[in-house]
N, C-alpha and C positions, 0 to 999 in steps of 0.2 A: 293358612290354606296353601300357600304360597308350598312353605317345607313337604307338607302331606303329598304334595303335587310330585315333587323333586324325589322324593324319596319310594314312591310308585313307579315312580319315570327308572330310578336306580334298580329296583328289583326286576321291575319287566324286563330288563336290559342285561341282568348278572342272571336271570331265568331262563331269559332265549339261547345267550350265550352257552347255558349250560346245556341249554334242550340241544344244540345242533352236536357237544360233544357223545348226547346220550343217544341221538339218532346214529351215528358214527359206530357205536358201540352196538346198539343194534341190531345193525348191518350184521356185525361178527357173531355176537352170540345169537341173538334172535331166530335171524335166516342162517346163519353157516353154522351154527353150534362150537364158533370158536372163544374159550374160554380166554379173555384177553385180563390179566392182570394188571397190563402197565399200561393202562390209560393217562394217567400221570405225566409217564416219560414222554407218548406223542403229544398231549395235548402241550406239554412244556416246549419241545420242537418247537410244535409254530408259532409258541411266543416267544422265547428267545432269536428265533429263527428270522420273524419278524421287526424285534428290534434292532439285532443285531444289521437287516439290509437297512431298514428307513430310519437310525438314529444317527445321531451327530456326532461326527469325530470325536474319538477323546484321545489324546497321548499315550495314556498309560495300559490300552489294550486295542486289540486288534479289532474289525468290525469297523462299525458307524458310516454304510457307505453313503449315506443320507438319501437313496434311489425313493423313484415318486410310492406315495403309499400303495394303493392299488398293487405296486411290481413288488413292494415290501412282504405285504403280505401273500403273495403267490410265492414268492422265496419261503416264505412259512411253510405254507402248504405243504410244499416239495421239501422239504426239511424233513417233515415229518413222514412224509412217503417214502423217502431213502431208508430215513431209521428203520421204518416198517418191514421195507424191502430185505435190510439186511437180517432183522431181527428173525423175518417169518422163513427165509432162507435158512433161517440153523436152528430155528424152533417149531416149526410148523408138521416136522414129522412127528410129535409128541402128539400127548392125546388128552384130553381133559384136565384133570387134577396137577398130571406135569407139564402140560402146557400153562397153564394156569401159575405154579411155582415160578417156569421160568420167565416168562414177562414179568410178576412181580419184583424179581431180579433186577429184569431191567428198569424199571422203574427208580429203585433202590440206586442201582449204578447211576442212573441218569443223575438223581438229585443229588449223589457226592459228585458229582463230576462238574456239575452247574458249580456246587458249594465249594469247589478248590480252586477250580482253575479260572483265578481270578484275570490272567492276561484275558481270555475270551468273553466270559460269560459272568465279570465283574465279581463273582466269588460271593461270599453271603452279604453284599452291600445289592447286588442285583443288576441289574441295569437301568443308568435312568438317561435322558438325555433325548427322549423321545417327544419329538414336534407333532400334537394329535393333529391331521386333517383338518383343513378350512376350519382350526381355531378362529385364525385371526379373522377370520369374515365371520363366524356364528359368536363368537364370544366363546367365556367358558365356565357359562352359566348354566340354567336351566335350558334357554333356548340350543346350545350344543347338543345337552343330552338327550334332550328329545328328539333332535334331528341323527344323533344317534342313533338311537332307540329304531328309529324307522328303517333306518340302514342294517342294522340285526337283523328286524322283521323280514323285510326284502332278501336277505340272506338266509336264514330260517325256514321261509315259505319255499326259496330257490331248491334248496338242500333235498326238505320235504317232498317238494315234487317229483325232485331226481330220485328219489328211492320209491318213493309211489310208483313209478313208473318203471325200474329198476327190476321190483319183486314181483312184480306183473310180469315181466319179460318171458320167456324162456331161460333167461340167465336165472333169474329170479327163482323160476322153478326148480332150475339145477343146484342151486344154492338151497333147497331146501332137501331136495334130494339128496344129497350130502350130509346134510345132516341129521338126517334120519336113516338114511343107508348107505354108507359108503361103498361097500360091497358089490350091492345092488349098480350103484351107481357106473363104476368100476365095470362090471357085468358088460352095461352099454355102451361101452367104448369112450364114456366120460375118461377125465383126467382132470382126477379129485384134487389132487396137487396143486396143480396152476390154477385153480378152481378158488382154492382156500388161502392160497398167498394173493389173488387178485382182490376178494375178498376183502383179508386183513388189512392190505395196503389202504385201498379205499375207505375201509372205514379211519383208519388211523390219519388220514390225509385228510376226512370230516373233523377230526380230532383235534389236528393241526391247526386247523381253519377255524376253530372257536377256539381254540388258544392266542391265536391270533388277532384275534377281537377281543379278546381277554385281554391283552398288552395293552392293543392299542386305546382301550376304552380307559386303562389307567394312567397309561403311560410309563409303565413300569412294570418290570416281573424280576421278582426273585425267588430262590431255590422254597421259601416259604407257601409259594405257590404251586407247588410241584412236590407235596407231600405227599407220600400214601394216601393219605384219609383223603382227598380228591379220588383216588383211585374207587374207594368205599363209596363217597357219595355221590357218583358218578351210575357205578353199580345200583345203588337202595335207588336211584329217581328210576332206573329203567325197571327195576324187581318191582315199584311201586304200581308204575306203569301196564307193566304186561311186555314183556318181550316177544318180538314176533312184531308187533302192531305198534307203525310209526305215529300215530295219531297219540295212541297211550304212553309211549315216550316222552312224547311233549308234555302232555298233563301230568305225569309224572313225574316230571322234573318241575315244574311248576308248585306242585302239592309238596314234593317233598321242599323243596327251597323255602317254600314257605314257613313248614314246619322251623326247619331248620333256624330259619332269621327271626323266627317269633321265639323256639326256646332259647336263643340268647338274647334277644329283648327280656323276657320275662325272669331268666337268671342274674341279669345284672340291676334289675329293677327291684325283683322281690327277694332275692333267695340274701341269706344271713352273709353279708361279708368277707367272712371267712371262705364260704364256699364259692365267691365271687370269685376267686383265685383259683379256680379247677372248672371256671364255663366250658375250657375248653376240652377238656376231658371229657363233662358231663354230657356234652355235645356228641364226642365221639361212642360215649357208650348208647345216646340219642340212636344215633346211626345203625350203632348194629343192632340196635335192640327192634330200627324199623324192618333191616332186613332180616331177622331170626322171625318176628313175626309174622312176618307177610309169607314168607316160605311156610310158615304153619297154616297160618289161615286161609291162603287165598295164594297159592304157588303161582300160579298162573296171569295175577297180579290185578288191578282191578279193571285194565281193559285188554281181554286175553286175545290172542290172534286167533283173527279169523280167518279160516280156510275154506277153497271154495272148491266144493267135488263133485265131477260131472256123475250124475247118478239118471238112472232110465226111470222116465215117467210111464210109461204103459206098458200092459204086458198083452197089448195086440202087437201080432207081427206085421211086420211090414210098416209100424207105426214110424219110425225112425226119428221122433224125439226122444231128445234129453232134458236134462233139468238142472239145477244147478243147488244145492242142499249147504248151507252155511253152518259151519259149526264152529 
């Protein structure tokens, strides 16, 4: 009972974590329509970003400033905001398909850059050396991860609200604006530009911010975590979800994680031996096979955004209600 416990407690936890980087994401395509490819690269930010401020000196590389966690991970953050900042400054004039190419780039760049440059960022041994948060008062047992886990939640719901609140805005609106009409938008004296690198930034800095919970909840990241195929299934929990709509995000990342840690339960359980040696492949074709069908079946994903338009209730004059029509 004990294990079942522990191992619920580990999902809800590698699940939220995942939901605040697909809330992040989002942000960018959802509401702005920006095609972000390298999710990968920010979400890697601020867990390198992360350990490198709250870990322990080491000799043979640079970092380890051991600063209190809290300020660790806000250096994460910002980590990943800079990269954003830089990235969306020289790709953000592009437009879809090659916006899209060149963040996968950077993505790509990041993870050889993690995987050499072993003076900073430990090279493909990773970084370890990382002292999690009031261990030594929780233990580093179940009771840790649960009291973990809480702390996710509390981050998650924080996140959630902040873009709840966000897309409601008038920013909010402009950010859809934009992405349905740039033109249009332009027209009104907006400035689509500073618009869609504000944007970008932000969601990448959500990004950061569960990458950084991602470190700290292992105590360790390396370039193995900062694969493409994060970037994939990052993408399929939000395409599962419904883009547009941060609530289907969440579930979305959830359903798909599920998916996920059950068909390599069930490939290393049942499937002949021999195929045991390609879960990881099989997994990946998993992936793409959730988003090629869900763009078939159901584009829109299974909790689609809802929009909300002021439409006239009567057609007496003078009546001067509205209404409000969900679709």
């Amino acid at each position: 009972m004990i294990g079942v416990i522990s191992y619920l407690v580990f999902f809800a936890t590698m699940a939220s974590i995942l939901a605040i980087a697909v809330l992040g994401l989002n942000l960018q395509w959802g509401n702005t329509g920006l095609f972000n490819g390298g999710v990968a690269a920010f979400f890697g930010a601020g867990a390198y970003g992360t350990l490198l401020l709250g870990g322990l000196p080491q000799a043979e590389r640079l970092g380890g400033f051991a600063l209190p966690y809290l300020l660790a991970l806000a250096g994460g953050v910002a980590a990943a905001a800079l990269l954003a900042w830089v990235v969306g400054r020289c790709t953000l004039h592009l437009r879809h398909d090659y916006l899209a190419i060149a963040t996968f780039g950077v993505a790509i760049t990041f993870e050889n850059v993690v995987r050499n440059a072993e003076w900073l960022f430990g090279g493909a041994q990773g970084l370890r050396g990382f002292e999690k948060p009031f261990q030594d008062l929780l233990g580093a047992g179940l009771s840790y991860n649960a009291v973990f886990l809480a702390f996710v939640l509390i981050v998650l719901a924080g996140v959630y609200r902040f873009l709840e609140r966000l897309v409601a805005s008038p920013f909010g609106r402009l950010l859809r604006g934009i992405r349905e009409d740039e033109t249009a938008a332009r027209s009104l004296g907006k400035a689509p530009a500073k618009v869609r690198l504000t944007a970008f930034v932000t969601g990448a800095a959500i990004m950061g911010l569960s990458g950084g919970l991602f470190a700290t909840f292992y105590g360790f990241v390396s370039p193995q975590d900062v694969l493409p195929i994060l970037t994939f299934q990052i993408w399929a929990m939000l395409i599962v979800g419904g883009s547009g709509n941060n609530r289907g995000a969440i579930l979305g990342t959830f359903l798909t994680w599920a998916v996920w840690t059950l068909s390599g339960w069930a490939l290393s359980r049942f499937a002949p031996l021999e195929m045991q040696l390609y879960t990881g492949s099989v997994q990946y074709i998993l992936i793409g096979s959730v988003i090629v069908g869900m763009l078939f079946w159901r584009p829109q994903g299974l909790f689609p955004e809802r929009l909300l338009i002021a439409k006239s209730t009567g057609n007496r004059a003078g009546s001067g209600r509205t209404g409000r029509l969900e679709t």
